[in-house]
C-alpha atoms as an extended CHARMM CRD file, in Angstrom:
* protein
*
       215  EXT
         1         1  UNK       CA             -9.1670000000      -30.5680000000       46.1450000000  PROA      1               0.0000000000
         2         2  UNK       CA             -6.5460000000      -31.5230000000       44.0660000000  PROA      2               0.0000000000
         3         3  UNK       CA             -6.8250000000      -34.9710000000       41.8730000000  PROA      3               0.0000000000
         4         4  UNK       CA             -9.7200000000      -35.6320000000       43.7010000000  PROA      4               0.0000000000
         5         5  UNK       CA            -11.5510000000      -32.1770000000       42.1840000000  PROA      5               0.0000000000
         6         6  UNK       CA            -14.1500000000      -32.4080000000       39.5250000000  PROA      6               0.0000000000
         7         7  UNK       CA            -14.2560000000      -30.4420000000       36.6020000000  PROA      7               0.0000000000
         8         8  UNK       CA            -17.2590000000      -32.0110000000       35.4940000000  PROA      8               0.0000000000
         9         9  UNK       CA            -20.2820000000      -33.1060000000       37.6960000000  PROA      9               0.0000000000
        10        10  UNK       CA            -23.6300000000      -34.5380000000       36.5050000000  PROA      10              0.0000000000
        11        11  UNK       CA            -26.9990000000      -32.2420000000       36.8840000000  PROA      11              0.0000000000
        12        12  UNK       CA            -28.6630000000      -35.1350000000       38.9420000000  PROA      12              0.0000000000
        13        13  UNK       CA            -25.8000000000      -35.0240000000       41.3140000000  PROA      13              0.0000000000
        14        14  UNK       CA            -25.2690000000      -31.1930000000       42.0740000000  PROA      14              0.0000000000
        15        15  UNK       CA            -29.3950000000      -31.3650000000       42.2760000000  PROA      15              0.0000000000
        16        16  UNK       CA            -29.2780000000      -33.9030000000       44.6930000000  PROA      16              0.0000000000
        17        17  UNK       CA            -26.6740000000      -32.4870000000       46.9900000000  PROA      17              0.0000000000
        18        18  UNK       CA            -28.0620000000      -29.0520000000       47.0740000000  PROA      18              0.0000000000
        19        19  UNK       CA            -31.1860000000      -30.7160000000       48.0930000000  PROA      19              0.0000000000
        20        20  UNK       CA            -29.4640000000      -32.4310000000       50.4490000000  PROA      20              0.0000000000
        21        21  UNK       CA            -28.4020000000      -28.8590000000       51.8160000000  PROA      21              0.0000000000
        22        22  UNK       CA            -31.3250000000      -27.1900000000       51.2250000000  PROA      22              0.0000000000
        23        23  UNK       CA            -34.6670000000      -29.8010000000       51.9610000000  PROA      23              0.0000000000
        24        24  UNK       CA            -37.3130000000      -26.2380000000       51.7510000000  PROA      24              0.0000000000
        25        25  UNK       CA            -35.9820000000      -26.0050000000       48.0750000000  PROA      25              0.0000000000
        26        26  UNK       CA            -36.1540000000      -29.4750000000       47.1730000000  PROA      26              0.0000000000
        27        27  UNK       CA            -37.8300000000      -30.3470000000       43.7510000000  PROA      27              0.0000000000
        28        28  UNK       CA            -37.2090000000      -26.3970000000       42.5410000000  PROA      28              0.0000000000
        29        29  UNK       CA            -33.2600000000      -26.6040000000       42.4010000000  PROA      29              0.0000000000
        30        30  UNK       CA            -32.9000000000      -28.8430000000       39.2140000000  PROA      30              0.0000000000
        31        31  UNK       CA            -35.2870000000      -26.5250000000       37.2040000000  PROA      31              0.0000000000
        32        32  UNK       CA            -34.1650000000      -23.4840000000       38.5190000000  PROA      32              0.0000000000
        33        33  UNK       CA            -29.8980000000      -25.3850000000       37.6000000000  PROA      33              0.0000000000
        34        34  UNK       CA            -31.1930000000      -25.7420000000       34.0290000000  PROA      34              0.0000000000
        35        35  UNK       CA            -33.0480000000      -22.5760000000       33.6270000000  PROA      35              0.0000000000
        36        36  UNK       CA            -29.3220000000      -21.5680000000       34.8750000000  PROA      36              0.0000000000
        37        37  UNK       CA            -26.9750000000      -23.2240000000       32.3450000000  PROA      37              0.0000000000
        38        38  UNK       CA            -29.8370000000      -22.3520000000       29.0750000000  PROA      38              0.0000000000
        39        39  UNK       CA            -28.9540000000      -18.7880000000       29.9810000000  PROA      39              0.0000000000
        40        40  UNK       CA            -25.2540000000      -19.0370000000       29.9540000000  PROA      40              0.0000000000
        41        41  UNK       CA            -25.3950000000      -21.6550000000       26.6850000000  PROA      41              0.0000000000
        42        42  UNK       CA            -27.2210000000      -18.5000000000       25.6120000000  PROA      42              0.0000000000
        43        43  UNK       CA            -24.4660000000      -16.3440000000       26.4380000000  PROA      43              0.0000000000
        44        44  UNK       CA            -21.9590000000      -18.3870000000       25.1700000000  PROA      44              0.0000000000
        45        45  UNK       CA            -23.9960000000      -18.5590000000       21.4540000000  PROA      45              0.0000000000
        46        46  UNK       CA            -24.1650000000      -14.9610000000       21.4820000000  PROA      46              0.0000000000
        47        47  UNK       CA            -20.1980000000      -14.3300000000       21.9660000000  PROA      47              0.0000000000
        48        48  UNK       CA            -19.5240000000      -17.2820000000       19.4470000000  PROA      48              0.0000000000
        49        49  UNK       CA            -21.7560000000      -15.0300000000       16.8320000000  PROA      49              0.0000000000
        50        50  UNK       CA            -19.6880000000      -12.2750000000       17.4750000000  PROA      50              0.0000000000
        51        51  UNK       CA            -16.2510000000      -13.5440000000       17.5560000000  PROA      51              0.0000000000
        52        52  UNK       CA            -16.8600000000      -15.9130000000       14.5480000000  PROA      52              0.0000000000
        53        53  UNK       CA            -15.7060000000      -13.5130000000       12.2700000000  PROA      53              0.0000000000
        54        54  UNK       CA            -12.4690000000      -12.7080000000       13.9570000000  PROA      54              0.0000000000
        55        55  UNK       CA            -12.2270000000      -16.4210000000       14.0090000000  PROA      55              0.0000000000
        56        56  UNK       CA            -12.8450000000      -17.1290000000       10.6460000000  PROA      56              0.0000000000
        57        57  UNK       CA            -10.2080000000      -14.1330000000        9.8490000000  PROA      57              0.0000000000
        58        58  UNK       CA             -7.5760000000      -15.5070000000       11.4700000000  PROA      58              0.0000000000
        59        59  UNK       CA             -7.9720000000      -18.7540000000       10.8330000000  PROA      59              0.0000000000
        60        60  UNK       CA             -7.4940000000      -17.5730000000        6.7360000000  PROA      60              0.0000000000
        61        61  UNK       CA             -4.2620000000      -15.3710000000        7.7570000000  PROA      61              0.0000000000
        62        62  UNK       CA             -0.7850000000      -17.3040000000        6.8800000000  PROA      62              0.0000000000
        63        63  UNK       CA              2.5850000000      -16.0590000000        7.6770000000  PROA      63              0.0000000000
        64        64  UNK       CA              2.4000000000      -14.4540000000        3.8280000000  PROA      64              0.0000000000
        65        65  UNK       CA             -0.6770000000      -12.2530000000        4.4610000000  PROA      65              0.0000000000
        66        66  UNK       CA             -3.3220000000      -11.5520000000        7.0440000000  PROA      66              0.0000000000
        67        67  UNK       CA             -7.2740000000      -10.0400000000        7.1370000000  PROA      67              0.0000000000
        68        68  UNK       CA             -8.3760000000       -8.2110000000        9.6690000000  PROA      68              0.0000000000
        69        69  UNK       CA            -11.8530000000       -7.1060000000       10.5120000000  PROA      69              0.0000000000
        70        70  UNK       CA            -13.3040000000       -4.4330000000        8.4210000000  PROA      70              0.0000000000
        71        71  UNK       CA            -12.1290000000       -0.9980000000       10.4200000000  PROA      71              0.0000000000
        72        72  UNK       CA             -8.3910000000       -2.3490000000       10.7130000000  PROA      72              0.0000000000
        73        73  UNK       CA             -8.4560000000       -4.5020000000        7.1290000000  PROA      73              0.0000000000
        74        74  UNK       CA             -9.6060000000       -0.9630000000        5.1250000000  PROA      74              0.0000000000
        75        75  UNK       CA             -6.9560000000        0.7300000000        7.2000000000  PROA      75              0.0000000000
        76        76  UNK       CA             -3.9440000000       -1.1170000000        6.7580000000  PROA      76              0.0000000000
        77        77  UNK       CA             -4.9620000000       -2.7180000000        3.4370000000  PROA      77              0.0000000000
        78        78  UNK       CA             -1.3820000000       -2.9830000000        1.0760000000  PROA      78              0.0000000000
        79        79  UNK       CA             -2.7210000000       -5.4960000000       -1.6580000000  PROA      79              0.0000000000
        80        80  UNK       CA              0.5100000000       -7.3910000000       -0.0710000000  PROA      80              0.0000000000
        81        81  UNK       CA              0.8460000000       -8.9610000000        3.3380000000  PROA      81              0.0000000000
        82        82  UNK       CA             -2.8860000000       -7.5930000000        4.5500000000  PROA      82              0.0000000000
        83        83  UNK       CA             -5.4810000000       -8.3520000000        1.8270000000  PROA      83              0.0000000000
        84        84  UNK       CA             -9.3300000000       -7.7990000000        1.8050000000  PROA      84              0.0000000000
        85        85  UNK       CA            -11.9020000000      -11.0580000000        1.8980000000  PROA      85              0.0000000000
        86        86  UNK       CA            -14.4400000000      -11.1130000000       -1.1250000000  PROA      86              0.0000000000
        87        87  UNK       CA            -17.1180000000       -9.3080000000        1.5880000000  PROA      87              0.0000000000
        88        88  UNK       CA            -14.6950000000       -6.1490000000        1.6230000000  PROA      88              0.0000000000
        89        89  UNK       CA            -13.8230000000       -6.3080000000       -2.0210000000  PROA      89              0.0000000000
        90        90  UNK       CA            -17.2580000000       -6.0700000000       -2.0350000000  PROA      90              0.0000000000
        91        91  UNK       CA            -17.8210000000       -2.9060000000       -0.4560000000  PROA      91              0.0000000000
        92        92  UNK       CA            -15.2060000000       -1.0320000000       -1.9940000000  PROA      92              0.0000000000
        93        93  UNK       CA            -17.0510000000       -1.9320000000       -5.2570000000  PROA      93              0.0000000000
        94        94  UNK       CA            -19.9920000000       -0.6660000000       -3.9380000000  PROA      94              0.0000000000
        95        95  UNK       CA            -18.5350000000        2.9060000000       -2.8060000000  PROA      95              0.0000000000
        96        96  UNK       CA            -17.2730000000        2.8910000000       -6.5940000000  PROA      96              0.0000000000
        97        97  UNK       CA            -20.4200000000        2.2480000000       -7.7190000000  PROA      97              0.0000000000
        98        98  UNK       CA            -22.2700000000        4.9280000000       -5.8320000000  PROA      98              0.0000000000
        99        99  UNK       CA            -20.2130000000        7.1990000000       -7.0530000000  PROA      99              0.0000000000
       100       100  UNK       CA            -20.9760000000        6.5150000000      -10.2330000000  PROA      100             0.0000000000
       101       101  UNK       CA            -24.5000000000        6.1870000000       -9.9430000000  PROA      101             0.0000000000
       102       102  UNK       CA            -24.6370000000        9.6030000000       -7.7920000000  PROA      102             0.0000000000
       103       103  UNK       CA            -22.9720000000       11.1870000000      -11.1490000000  PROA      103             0.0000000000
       104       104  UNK       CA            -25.1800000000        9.5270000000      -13.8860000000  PROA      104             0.0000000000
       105       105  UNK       CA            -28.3860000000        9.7240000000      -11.8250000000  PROA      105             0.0000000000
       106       106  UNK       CA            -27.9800000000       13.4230000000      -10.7220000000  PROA      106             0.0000000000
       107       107  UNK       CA            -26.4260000000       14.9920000000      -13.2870000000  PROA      107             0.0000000000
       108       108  UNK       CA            -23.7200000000       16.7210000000      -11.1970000000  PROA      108             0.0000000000
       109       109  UNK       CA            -20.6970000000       15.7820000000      -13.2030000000  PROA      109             0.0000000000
       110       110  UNK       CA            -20.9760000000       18.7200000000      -15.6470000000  PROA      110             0.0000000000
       111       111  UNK       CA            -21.7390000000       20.9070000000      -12.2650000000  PROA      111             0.0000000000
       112       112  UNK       CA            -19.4460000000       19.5500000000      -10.3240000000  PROA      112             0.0000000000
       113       113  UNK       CA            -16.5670000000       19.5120000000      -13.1530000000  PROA      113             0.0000000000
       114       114  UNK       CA            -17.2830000000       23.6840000000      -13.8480000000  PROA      114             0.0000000000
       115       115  UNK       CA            -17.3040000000       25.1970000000      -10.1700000000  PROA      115             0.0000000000
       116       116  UNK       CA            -15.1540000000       22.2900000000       -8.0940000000  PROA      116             0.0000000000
       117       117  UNK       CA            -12.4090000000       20.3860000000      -10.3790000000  PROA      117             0.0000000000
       118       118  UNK       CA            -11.3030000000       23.3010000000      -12.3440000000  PROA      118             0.0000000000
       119       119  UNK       CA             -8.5830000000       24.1440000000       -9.9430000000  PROA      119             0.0000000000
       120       120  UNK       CA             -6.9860000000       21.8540000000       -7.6770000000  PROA      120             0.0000000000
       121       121  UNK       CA             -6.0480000000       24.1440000000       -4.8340000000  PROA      121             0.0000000000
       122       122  UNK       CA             -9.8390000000       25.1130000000       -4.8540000000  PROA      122             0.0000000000
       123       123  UNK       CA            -10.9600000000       21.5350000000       -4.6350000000  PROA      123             0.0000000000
       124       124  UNK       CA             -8.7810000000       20.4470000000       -1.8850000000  PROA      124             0.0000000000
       125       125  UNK       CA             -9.8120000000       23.6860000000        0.4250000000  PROA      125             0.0000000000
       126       126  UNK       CA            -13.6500000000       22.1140000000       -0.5780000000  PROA      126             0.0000000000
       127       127  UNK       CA            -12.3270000000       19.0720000000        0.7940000000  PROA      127             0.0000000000
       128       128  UNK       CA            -11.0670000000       20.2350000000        3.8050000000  PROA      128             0.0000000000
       129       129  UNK       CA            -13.5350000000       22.3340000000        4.4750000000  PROA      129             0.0000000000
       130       130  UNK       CA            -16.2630000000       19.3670000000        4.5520000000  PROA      130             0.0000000000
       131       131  UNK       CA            -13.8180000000       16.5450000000        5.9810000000  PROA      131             0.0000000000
       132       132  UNK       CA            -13.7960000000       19.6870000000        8.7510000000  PROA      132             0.0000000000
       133       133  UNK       CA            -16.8210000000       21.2120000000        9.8430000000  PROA      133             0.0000000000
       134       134  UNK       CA            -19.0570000000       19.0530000000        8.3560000000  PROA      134             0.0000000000
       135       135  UNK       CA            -17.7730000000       15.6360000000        9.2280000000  PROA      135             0.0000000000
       136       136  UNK       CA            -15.4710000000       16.7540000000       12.0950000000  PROA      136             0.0000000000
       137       137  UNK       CA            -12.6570000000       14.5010000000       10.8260000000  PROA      137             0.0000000000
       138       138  UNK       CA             -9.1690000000       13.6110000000       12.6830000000  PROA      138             0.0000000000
       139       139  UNK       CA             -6.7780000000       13.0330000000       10.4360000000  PROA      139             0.0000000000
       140       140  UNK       CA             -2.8890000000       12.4510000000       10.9560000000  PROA      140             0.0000000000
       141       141  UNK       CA             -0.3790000000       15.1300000000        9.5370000000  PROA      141             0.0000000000
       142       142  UNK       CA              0.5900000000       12.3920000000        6.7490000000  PROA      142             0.0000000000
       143       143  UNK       CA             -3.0060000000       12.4400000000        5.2760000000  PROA      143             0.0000000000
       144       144  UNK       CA             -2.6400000000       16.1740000000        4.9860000000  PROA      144             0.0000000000
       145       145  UNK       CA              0.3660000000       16.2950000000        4.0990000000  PROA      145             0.0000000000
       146       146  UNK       CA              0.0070000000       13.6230000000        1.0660000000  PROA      146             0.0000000000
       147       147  UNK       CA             -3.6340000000       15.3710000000        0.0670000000  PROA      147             0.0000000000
       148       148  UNK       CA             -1.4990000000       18.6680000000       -0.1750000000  PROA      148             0.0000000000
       149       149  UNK       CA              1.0700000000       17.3130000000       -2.3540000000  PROA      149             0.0000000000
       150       150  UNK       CA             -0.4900000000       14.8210000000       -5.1390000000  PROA      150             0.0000000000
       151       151  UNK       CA             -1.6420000000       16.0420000000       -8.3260000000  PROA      151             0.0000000000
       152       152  UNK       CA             -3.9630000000       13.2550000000       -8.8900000000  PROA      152             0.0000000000
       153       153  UNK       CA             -7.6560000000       14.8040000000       -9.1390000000  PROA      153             0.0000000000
       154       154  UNK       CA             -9.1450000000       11.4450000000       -9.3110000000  PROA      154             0.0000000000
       155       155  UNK       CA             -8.4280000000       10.5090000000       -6.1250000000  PROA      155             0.0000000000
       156       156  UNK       CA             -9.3600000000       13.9210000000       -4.5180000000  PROA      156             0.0000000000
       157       157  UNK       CA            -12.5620000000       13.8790000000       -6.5230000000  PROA      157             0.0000000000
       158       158  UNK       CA            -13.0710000000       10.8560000000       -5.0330000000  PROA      158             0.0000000000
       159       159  UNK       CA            -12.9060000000       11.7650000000       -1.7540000000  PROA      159             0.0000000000
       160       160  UNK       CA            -14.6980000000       14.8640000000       -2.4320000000  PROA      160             0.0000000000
       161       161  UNK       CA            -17.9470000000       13.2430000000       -3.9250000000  PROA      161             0.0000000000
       162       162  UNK       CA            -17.7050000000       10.3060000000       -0.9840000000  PROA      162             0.0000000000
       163       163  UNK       CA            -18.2330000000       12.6750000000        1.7850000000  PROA      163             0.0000000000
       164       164  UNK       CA            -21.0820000000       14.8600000000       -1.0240000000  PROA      164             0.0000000000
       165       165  UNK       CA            -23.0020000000       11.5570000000       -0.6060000000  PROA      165             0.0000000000
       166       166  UNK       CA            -22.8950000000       10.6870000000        3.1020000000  PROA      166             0.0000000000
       167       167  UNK       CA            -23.9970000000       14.2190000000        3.2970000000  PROA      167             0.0000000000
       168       168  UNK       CA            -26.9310000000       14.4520000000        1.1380000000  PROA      168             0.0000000000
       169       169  UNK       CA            -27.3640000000       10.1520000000        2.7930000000  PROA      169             0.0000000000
       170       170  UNK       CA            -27.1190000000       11.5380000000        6.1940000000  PROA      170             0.0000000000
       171       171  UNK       CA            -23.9750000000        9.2400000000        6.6600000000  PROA      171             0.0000000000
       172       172  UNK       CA            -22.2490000000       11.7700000000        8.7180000000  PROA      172             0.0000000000
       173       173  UNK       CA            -22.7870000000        9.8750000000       12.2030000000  PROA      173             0.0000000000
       174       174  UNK       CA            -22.8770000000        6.1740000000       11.5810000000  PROA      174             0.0000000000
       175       175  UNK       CA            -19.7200000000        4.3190000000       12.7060000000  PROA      175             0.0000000000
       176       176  UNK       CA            -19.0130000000        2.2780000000        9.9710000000  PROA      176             0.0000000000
       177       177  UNK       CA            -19.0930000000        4.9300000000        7.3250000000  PROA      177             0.0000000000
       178       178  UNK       CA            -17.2660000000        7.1000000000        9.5250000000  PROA      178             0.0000000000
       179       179  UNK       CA            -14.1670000000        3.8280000000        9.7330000000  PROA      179             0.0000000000
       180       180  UNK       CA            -14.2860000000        3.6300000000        6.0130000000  PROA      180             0.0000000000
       181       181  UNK       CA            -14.2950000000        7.7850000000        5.2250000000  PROA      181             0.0000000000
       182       182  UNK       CA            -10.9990000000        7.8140000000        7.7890000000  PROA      182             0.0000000000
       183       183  UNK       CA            -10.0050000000        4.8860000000        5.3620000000  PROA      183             0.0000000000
       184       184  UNK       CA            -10.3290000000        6.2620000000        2.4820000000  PROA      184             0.0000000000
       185       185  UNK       CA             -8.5120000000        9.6480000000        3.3070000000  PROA      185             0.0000000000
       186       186  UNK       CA             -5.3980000000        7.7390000000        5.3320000000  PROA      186             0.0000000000
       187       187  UNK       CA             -4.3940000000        4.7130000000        3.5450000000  PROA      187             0.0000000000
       188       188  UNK       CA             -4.1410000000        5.6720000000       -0.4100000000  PROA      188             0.0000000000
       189       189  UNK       CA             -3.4630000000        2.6300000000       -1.8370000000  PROA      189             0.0000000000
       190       190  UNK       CA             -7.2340000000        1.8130000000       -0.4460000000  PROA      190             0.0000000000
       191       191  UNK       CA             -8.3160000000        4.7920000000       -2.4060000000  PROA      191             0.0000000000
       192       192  UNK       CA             -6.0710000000        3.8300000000       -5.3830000000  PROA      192             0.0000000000
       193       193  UNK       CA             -8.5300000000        0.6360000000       -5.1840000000  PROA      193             0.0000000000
       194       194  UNK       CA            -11.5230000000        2.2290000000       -5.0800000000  PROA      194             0.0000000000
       195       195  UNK       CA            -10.9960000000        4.2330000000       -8.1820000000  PROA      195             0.0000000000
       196       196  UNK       CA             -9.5110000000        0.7100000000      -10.5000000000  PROA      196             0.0000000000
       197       197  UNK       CA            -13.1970000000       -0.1220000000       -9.7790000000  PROA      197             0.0000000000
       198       198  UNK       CA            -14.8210000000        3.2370000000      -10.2050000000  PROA      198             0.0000000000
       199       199  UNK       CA            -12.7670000000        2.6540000000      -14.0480000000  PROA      199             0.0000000000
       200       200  UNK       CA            -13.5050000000       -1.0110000000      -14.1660000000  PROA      200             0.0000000000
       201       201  UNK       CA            -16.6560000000       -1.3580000000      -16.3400000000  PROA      201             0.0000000000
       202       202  UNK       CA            -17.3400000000       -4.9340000000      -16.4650000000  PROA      202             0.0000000000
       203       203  UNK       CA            -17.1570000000       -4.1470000000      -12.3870000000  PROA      203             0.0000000000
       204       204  UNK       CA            -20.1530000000       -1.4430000000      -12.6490000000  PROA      204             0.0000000000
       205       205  UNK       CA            -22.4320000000       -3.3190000000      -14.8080000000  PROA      205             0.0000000000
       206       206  UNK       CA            -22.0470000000       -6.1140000000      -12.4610000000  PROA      206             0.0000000000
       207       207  UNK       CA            -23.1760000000       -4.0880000000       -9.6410000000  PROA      207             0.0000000000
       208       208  UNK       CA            -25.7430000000       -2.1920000000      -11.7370000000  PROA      208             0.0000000000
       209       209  UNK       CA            -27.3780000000       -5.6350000000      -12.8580000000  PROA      209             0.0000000000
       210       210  UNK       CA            -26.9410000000       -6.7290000000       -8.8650000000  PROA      210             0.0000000000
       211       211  UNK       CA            -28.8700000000       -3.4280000000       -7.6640000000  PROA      211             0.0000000000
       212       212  UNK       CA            -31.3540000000       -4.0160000000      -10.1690000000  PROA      212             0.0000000000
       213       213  UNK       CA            -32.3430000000       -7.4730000000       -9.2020000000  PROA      213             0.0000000000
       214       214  UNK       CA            -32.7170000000       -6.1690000000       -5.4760000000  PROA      214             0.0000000000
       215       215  UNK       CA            -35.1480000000       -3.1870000000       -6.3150000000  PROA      215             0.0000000000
C-alpha cells in the first residue's frame, strides 16, 4: 500500500503469483489473464469508436463557437457561436434536395400548390394535423406559437412536404429523423438554412450529379 503499490505489474508476474496461490490452475491462468485483458482492449476499442466523435467535436469547439453532435448541433444551430461540421451541412443539403426531387419526380407541386398552399391558415391546420396524429410530435408553445404567427409559406411548405416524405418513406419511427423533424419545426434559423439550399442551384445539381454517381 501506499508508495510501495503498483499501478502496473507484468503478465509473467501476476501469472506466476496466482500460480503460486493456486498450483491445480497452474499453466491455465496466463491464457485464461490474456483471454481477459483482449476482451476489455475490446471494450475499450468499442467506447473509443463511439466517443470519437464527441471527441473530435470538442476538440474543433473554441471559445468563439462550438459543434455538438448531430441531435443537439441541428437544435441549437445559430450560424454564430454553434455551427454545423461539413457532415451536417451535408445533410441539411440533402433534406433540400429531397424535397426537390419529391416535387420534380412526382409531380405534386401543381397538386400540392391548388388544394394545400392556397391559404395559409389551411396549410398550417394540414401541418398540425400530421406533426399530430401522424407523427405524434411534442413541440414547445414557442414552435406553435412562431408557426401561428409567420407569413412565410416557404418555410411552412417546407415543413409540410418534410413530414409528406417520411410518411410516404415510412420515416415516422426512426430516431434520427424524428431529432431532425423536432429540428426543423423548433429552431427556425435551421429551417431558414434548409430552404437557402432548397434555392441554391449550384447546391442541387451538386447533389443531383452526387446521387447519380451512387445509383
Amino acid at each position: 500500500m501506499g508508495p510501495l503499490y503498483k499501478t502496473h505489474i507484468l503478465l509473467d508476474e501476476v501469472a506466476a503469483n496466482l500460480e503460486n496461490h493456486f498450483p491445480d490452475f497452474e499453466g491455465s491462468i496466463k491464457q485464461t489473464l490474456i483471454n481477459e485483458i483482449s476482451l476489455i482492449e475490446g471494450e475499450l476499442q468499442i467506447f473509443h469508436e463511439q466517443a470519437k466523435t464527441s471527441l473530435e467535436l470538442s476538440d474543433a469547439s473554441t471559445e468563439n463557437k462550438m459543434y455538438f453532435a448531430d441531435e443537439e448541433a441541428f437544435l441549437y444551430f445559430n450560424g454564430d457561436s454553434v455551427v454545423l461540421t461539413e457532415e451536417q451541412e451535408l445533410h441539411l443539403k440533402s433534406i433540400a434536395y429531397s424535397i426537390k426531387v419529391f416535387l420534380e419526380q412526382n409531380d405534386y407541386s401543381t397538386m400540392l400548390n391548388q388544394f394545400l398552399f392556397e391559404s395559409m391558415l389551411e396549410t398550417k391546420k394540414v401541418l398540425a394535423g400530421l406533426a399530430n396524429e401522424k407523427f405524434h410530435m411534442i413541440l414547445t408553445e414557442q414552435t406553435w406559437n412562431w408557426i401561428q404567427a409567420t407569413d412565410n409559406v416557404e418555410l411552412i411548405k417546407i415543413l409540410l412536404l418534410k413530414l409528406i416524405i417520411d410518411e410516404l418513406m415510412a420515416n415516422k419511427n426512426e430516431k434520427n429523423k424524428m431529432d431532425m423533424r423536432k429540428a426543423m419545426f423548433e429552431n427556425r434559423i435551421l429551417l431558414e438554412r434548409i430552404n437557402g439550399y432548397l434555392k441554391d442551384e449550384q447546391t442541387m445539381e451538386m447533389l443531383k450529379r452526387w446521387s447519380t454517381q451512387q445509383e
